[in-house]
RODO-2510 file (C-alpha; in nm, 4 decimals, decimal comma):
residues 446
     n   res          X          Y          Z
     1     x     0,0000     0,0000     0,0000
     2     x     0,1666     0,3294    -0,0974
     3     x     0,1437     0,6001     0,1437
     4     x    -0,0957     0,8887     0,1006
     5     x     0,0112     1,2316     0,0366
     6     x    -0,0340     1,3893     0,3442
     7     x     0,2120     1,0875     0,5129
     8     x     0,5082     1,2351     0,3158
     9     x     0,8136     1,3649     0,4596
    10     x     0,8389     1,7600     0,4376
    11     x     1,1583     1,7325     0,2773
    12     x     0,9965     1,5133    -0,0094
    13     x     0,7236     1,7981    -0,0376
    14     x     1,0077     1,9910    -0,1259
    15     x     1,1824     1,8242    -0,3451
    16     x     0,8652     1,8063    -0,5514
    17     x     0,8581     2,1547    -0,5536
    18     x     1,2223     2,2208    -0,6158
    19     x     1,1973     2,2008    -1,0153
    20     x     0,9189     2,4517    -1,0258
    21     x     1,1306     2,7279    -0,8183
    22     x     1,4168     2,6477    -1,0656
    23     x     1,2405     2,7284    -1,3067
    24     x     1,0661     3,0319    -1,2073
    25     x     1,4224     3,1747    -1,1135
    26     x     1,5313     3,1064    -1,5079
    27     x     1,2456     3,2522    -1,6332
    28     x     1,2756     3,5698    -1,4618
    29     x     1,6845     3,5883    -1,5457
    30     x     1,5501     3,5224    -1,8979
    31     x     1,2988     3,7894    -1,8951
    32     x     1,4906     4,0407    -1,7052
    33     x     1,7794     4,0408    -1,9504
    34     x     1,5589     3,9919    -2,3081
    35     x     1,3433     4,3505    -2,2030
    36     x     1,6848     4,5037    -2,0913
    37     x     1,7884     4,4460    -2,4681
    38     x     1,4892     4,5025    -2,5831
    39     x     1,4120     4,8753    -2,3686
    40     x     1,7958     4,9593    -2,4670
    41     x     1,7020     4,9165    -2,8081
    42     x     1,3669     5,0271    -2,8585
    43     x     1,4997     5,3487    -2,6425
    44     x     1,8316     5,3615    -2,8931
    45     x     1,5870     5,3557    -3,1637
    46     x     1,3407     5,6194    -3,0878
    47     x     1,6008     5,8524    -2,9521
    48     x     1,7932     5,8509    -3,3131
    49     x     1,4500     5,9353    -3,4660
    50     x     1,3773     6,2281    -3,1983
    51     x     1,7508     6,3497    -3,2600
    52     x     1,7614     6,3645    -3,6103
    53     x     1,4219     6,5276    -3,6304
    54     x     1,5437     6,7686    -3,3903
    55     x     1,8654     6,8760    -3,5662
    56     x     1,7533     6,8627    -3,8921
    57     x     1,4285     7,0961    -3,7853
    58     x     1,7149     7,3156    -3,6093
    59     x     1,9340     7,3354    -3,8771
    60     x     1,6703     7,4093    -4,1425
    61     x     1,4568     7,6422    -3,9543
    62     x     1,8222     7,8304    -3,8617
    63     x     1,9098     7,8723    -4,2553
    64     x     1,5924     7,9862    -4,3639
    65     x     1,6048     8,3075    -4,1006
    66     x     1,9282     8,3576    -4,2066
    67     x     1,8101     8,3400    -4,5630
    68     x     1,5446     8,5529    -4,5325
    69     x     1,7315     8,8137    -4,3964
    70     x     1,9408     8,8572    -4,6763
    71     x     1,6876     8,8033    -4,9240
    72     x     1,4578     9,0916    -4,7899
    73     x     1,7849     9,2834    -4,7556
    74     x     1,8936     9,2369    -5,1025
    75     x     1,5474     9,3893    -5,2119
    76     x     1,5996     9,6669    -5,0359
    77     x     1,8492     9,7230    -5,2098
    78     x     1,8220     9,6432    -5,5415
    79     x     1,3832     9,6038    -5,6134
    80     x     1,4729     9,4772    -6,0063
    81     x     1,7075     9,1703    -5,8445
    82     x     1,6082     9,0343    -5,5079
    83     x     1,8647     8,7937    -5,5280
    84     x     1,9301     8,4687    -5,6464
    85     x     1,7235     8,1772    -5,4010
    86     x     1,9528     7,8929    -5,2295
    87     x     1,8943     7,5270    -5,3995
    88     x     1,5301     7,4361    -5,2705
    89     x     1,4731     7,7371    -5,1733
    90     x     1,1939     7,9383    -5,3564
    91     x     1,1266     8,3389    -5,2405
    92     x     0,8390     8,5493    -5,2772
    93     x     0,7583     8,9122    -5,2240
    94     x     0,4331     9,0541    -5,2087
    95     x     0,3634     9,4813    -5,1950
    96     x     0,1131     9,6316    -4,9889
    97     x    -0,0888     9,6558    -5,2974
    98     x    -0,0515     9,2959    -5,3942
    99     x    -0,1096     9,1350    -5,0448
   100     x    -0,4417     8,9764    -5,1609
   101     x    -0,2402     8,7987    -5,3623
   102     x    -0,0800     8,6070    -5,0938
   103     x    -0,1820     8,2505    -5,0682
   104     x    -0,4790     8,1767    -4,8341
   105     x    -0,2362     7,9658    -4,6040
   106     x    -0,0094     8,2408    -4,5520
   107     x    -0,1498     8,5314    -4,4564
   108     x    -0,2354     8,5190    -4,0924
   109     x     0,1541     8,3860    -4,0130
   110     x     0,3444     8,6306    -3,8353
   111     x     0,7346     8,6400    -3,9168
   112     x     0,9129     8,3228    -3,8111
   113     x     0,9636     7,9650    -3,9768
   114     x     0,6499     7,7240    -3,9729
   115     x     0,5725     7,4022    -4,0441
   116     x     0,3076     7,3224    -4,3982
   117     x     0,1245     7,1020    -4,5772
   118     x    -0,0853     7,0828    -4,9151
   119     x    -0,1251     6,9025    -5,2010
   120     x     0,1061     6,8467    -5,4680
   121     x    -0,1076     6,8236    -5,7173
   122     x    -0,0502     6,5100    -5,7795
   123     x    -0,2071     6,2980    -5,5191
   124     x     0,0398     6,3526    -5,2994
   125     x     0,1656     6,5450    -5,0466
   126     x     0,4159     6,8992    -5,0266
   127     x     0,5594     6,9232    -4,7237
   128     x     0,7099     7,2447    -4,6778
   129     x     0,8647     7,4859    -4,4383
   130     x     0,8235     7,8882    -4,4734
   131     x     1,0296     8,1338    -4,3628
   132     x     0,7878     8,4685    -4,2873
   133     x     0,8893     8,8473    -4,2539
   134     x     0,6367     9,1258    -4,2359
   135     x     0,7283     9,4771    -4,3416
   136     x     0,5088     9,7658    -4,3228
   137     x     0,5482     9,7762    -4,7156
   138     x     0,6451     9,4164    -4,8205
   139     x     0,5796     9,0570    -4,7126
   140     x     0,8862     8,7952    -4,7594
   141     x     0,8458     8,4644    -4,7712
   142     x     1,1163     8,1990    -4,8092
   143     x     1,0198     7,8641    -4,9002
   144     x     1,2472     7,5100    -4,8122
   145     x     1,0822     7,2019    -4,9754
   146     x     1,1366     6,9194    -4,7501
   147     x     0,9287     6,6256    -4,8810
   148     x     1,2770     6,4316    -4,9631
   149     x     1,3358     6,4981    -4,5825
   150     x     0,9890     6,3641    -4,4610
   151     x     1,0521     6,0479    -4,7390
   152     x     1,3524     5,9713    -4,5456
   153     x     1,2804     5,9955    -4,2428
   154     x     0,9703     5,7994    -4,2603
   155     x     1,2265     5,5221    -4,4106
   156     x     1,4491     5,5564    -4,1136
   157     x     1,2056     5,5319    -3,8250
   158     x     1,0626     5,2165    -4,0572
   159     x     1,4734     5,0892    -4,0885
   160     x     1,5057     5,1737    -3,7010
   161     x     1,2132     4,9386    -3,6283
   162     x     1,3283     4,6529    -3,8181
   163     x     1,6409     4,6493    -3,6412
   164     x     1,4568     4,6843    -3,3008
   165     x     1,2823     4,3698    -3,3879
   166     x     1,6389     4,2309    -3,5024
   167     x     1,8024     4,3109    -3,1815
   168     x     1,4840     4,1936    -2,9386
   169     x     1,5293     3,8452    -3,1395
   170     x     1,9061     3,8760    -3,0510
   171     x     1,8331     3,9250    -2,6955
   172     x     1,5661     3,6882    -2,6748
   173     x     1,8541     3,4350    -2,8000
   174     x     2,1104     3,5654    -2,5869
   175     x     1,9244     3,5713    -2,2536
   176     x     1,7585     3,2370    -2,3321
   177     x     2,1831     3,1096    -2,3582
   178     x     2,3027     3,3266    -2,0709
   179     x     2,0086     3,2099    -1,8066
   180     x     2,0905     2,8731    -1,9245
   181     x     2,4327     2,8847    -1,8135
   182     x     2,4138     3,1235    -1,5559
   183     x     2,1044     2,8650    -1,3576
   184     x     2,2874     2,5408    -1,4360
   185     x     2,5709     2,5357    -1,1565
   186     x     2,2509     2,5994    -0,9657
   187     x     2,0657     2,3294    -1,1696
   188     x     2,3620     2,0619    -1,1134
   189     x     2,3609     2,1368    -0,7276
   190     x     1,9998     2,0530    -0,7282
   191     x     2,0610     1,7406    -0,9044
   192     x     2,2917     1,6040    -0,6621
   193     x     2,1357     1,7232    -0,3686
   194     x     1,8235     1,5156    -0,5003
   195     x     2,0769     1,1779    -0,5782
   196     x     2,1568     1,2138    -0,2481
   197     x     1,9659     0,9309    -0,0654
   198     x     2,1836     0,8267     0,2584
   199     x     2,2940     1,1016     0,4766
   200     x     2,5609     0,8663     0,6193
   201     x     2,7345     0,8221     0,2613
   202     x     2,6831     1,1868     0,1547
   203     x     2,9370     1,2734    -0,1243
   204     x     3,0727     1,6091    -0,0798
   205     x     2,9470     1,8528    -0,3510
   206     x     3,1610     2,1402    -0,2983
   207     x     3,4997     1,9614    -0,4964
   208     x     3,1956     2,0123    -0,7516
   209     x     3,1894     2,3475    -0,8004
   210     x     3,4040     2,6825    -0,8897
   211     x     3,4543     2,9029    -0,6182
   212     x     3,2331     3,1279    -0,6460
   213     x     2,8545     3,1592    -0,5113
   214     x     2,7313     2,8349    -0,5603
   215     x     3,0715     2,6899    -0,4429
   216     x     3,0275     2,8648    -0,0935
   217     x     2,6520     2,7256    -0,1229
   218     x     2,8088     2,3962    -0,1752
   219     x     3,0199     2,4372     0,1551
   220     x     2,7467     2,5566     0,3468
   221     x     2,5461     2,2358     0,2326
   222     x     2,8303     2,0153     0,2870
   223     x     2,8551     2,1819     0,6611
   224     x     2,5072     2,1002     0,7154
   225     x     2,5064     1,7859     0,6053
   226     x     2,7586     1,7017     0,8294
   227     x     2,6220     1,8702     1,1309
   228     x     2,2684     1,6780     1,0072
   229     x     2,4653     1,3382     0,9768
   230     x     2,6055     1,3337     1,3695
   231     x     2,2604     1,4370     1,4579
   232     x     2,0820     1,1390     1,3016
   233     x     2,3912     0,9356     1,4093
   234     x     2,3036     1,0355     1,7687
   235     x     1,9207     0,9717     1,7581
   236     x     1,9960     0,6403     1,5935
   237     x     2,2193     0,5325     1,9311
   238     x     1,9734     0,7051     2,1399
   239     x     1,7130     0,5070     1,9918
   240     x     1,8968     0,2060     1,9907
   241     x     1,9789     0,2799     2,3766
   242     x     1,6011     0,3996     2,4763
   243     x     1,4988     0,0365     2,3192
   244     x     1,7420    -0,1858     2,5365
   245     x     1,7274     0,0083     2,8446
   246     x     1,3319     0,0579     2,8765
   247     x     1,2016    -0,2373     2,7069
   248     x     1,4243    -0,4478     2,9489
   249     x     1,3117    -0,3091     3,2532
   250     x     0,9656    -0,2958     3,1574
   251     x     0,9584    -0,6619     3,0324
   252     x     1,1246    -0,7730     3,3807
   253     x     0,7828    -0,4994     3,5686
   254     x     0,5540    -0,7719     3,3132
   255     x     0,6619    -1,0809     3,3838
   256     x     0,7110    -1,0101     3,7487
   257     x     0,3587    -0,8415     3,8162
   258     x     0,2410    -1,1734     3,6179
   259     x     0,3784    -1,4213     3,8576
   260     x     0,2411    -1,2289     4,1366
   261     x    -0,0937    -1,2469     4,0249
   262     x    -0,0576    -1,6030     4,0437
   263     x     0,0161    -1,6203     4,4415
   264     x    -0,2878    -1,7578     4,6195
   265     x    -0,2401    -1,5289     4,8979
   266     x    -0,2726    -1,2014     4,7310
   267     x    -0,5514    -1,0043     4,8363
   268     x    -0,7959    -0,8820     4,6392
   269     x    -0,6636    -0,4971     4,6838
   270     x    -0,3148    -0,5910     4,6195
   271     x    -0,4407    -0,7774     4,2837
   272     x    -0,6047    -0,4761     4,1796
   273     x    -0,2671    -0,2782     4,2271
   274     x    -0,0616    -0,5630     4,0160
   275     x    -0,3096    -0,4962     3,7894
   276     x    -0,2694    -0,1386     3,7301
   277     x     0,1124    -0,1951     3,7534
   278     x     0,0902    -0,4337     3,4473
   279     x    -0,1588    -0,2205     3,2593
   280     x     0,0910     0,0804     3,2904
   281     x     0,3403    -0,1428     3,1651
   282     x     0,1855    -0,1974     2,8991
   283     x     0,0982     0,0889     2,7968
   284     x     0,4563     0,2632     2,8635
   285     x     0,5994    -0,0633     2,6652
   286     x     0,3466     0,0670     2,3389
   287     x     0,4201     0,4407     2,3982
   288     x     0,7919     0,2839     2,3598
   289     x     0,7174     0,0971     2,0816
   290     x     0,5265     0,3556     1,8827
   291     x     0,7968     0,6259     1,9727
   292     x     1,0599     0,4151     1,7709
   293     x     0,8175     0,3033     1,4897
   294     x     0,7771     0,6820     1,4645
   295     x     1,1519     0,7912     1,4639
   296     x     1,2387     0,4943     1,2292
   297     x     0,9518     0,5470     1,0277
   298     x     1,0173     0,9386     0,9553
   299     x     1,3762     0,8697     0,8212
   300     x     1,2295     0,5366     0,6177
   301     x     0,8524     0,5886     0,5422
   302     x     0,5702     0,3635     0,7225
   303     x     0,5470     0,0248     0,7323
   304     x     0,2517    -0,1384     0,6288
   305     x     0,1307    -0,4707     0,6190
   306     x     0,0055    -0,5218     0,9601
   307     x    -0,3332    -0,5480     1,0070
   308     x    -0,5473    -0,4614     1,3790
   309     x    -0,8159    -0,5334     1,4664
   310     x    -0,9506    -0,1552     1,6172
   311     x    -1,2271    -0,3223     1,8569
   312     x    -0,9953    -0,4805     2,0555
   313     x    -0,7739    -0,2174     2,0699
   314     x    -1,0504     0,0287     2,2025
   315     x    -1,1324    -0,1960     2,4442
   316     x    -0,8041    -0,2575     2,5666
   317     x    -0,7502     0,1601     2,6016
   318     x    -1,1200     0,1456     2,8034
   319     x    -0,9652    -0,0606     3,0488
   320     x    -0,6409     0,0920     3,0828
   321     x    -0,8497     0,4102     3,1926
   322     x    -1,0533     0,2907     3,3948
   323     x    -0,8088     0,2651     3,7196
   324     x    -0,7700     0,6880     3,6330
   325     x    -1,1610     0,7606     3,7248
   326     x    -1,0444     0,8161     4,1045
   327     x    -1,4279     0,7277     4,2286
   328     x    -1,5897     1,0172     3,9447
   329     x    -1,8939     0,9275     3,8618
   330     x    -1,7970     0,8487     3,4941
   331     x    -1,9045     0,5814     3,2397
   332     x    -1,6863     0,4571     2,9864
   333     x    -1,8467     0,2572     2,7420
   334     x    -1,7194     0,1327     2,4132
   335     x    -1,9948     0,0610     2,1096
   336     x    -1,8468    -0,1399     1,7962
   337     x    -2,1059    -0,0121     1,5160
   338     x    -1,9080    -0,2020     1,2828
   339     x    -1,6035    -0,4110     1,2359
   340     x    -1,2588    -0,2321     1,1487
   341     x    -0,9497    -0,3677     1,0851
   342     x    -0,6529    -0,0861     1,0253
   343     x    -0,3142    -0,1096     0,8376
   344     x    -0,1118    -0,0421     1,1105
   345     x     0,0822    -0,1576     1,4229
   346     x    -0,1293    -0,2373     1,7358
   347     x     0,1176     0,0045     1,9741
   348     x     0,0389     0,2724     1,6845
   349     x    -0,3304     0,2672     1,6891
   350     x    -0,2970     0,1778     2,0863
   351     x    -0,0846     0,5074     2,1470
   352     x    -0,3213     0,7400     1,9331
   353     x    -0,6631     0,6240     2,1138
   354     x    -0,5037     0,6066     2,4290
   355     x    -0,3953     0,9996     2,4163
   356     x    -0,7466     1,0612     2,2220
   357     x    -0,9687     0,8736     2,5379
   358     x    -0,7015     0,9733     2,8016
   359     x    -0,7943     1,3395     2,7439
   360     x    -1,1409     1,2700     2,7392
   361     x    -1,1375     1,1081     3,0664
   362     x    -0,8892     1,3850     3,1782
   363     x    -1,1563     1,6315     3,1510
   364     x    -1,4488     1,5128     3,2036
   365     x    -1,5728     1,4816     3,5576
   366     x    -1,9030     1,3084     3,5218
   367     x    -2,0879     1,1618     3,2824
   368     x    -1,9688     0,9460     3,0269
   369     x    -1,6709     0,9067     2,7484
   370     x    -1,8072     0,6655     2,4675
   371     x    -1,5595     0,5382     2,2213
   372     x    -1,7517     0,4578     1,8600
   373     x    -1,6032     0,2495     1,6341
   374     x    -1,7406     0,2305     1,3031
   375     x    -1,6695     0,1045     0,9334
   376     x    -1,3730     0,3761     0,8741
   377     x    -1,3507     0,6090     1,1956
   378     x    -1,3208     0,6407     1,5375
   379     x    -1,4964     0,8567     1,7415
   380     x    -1,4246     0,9169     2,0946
   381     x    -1,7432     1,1571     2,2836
   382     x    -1,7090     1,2784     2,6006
   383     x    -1,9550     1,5371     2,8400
   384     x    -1,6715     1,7759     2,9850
   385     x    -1,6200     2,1256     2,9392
   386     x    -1,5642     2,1073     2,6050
   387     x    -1,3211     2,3171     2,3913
   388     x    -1,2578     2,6618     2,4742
   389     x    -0,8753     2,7167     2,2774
   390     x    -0,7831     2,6961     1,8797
   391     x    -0,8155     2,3153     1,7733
   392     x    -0,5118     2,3452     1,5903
   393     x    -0,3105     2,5173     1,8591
   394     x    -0,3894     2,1795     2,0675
   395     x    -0,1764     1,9487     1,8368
   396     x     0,0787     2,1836     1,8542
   397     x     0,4095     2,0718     2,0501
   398     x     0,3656     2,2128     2,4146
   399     x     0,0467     2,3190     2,4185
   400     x    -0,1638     2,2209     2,6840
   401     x    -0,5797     2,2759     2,7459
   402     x    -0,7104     2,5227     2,9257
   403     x    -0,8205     2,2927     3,2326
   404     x    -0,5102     2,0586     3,1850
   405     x    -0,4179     2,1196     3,6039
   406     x    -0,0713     2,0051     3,6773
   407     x    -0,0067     1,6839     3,5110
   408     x     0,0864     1,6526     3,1471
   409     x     0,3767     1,8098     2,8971
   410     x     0,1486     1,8819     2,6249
   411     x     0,3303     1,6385     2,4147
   412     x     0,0362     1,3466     2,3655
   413     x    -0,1525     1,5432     2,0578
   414     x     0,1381     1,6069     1,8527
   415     x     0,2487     1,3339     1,8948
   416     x    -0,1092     1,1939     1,7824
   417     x    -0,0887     1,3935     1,4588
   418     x     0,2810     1,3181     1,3691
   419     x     0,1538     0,9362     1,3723
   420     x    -0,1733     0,9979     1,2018
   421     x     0,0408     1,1767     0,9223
   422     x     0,2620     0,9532     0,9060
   423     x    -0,0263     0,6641     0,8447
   424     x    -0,2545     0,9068     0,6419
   425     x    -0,5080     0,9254     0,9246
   426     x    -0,7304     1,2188     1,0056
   427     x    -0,7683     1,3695     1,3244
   428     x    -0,9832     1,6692     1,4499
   429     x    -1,1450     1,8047     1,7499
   430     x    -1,4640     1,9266     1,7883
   431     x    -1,7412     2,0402     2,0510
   432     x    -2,0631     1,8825     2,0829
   433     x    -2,3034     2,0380     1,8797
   434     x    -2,4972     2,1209     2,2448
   435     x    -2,1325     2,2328     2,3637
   436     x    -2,1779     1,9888     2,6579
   437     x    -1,8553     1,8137     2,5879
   438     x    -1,6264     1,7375     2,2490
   439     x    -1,5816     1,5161     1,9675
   440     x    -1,2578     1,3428     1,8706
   441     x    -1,2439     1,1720     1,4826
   442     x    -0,9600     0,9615     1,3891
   443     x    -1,0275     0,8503     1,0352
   444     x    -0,8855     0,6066     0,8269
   445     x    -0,7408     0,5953     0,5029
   446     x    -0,9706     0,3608     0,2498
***
């Protein structure tokens, strides 16, 4: 049976995600450097056009006043010859008697150059400019054909935008090659970090890699992993320690308690107390046992394979808690609505119910806790107080209910939810829909 989704690791949520980050980071070197070449050039482009307009219009507009002067100043001077007109260049000179003779177009312009247009004639377009001065007598004007101008520079800006679309294909080319090579040092440390499968064997990366950023990364990594690999070390003797120096001890509480029992003179008090002593043995040897399935399990993934029967298991938990009632007036009762049999370990399913119905029994000070089991779920009811924090702050390491007195580290509910998510189980808390006490559901993956 694979496991579910929400049993993986966080590091293998990760590395599932890994490739997408990768890729985003590309992306954006890609697109950051293709609109730098393409902004440089489009701004190249358009600042030619602006700068040639702008000189040319200067250096035209400039010769025609200068023009003008001297051809108004070589009338004056000699009416019969005003002078001979520049190449382009076309003058006029209008009397005071002769002034409605001046074209429509130029006879509200006061002196200066300006900018014209009209028809050619031809179907086409003259695009002109005319230099104006206004005597009291005489009207000048100078007139500078620049069609061939407008021709060409209409060409350019059409010239300038082909080779803006040349040079954004160049940079789309070159940033597509330089984000390429500038992501895969990053690319191949990725790679190996993901070959990487036992910590203990861990080949260094750094001899790897240049020294440069990704080279320091490299160290940093290969630090870590180190510091990570005599930390795993450790909880591996720990572990190994924990197992042989509990489960001995507790085995020697079992067997001894169990001989006891079988003394004819006990009495029936002290049989009661051998009793309690072997069902906390019991249930510290499965808290043991599910510890270590847990630690192993996280570095290896879940076992399956196992199969308990959840009934029995309930039960077992019922009577383990009923020595902690302390005279309340409190029922426990257990109701198997249906058979269930669960892929797991016995101490696993043991240690979840027993935090699940110890808490229940915790809190509640009369009434009843009833433990449900049904075709995929457990539900364990109780009619305390009910739930006055955050449900999710309750699973969280340390934290500890309201009305939790004393006793207690606030460790049983994580550690419920690391083993439900390590199985694919589903717990939540709830309070009755009256409030008068909450609901716990473990469910089981199909």
């Amino acid at each position: 049976m694979p496991s579910p989704p929400e049993a993986l690791p966080d590091a293998a949520r990760v590395t599932r995600r890994r490739p997408g980050y990768r890729r985003r980071l590309r992306s954006r070197i890609f697109i950051s450097i293709a609109l730098f070449g393409l902004v440089l050039a489009t701004g190249f482009a358009a600042a030619t056009v602006y700068l040639r307009s702008r000189l040319e219009s200067q250096l035209i507009s400039s010769t025609l006043n200068d023009n003008i002067e001297r051809y108004a100043d070589s009338f004056y001077t000699n009416p019969q010859l005003p002078g001979v007109p520049l190449e382009k260049l076309t003058g006029y000179v209008f009397s005071q008697r002769r002034f409605a003779n001046v074209p429509f177009a130029w006879r509200d312009l006061d002196s200066g150059v300006h900018d014209l247009t009209e028809p050619d004639g031809k179907g086409g377009k003259l695009v002109y400019k005319l230099a104006v001065r206004k005597d009291p007598g005489y009207w000048f004007f100078l007139k500078y054909d620049t069609t061939q101008e407008q021709l060409s520079q209409t060409q350019l800006r059409y010239a300038l935008i082909g080779a803006v679309a040349v040079f954004a294909l160049l940079s789309l080319l070159i940033s597509a090659w330089l984000s390429a090579r500038v992501i895969r040092p990053v690319s191949d440390l990725a790679r190996r970090l993901r070959n990487l499968r036992e910590i203990g064997r861990a080949e260094p990366l750094a001899p790897h890699f240049a020294n440069d950023e990704v080279g320091e990364l490299a160290v940093a990594l290969d630090e870590y992993a180190e510091r990570l690999t005599a930390m795993v070390q450790s909880d591996r003797e720990f572990n190994s320690d924990v197992s042989h120096e509990l489960r001995t001890p507790l085995a020697v509480i079992a067997s001894t308690t169990e001989l006891l029992q079988t003394s004819p003179d006990l009495t029936d008090k002290l049989r009661e107390r051998l009793k309690r002593i072997e069902r906390a043995s019991r249930q510290a040897t499965e808290m043991i046992e599910a510890l270590l399935l847990l630690s192993r399990a996280e570095r290896r993934g879940p076992t399956f394979g196992e199969t308990t029967d959840a009934g029995k298991v309930a039960a077992d938990v019922l009577d383990s808690q009923r020595p902690q009632l302390g005279g309340r007036q409190l029922d426990l009762q257990l109701r198997l609505v249906q058979p269930l049999q669960v892929d797991a370990p016995a101490s696993v399913l043991a240690v979840v119910l027993t935090n699940l119905v110890g808490n229940a029994v915790k809190y509640t000070q009369h009434g009843e806790v009833v433990v449900r089991v049904l075709e995929d779920r457990i539900v364990v009811e109780d009619t305390g107080p009910g739930l006055a924090e955050d449900v999710d702050l309750l699973f969280e390491r340390g934290v500890r209910g309201k009305d939790a007195g004393g006793s207690g580290a606030g460790l049983g509910l994580a550690i419920v939810r690391r083993l439900c998510s390590l199985y694919g189980w589903n717990v939540s808390l709830r309070n009755r829909e009256d409030r008068q006490g909450s609901v716990a559901v473990l469910r089981f993956a199909r």
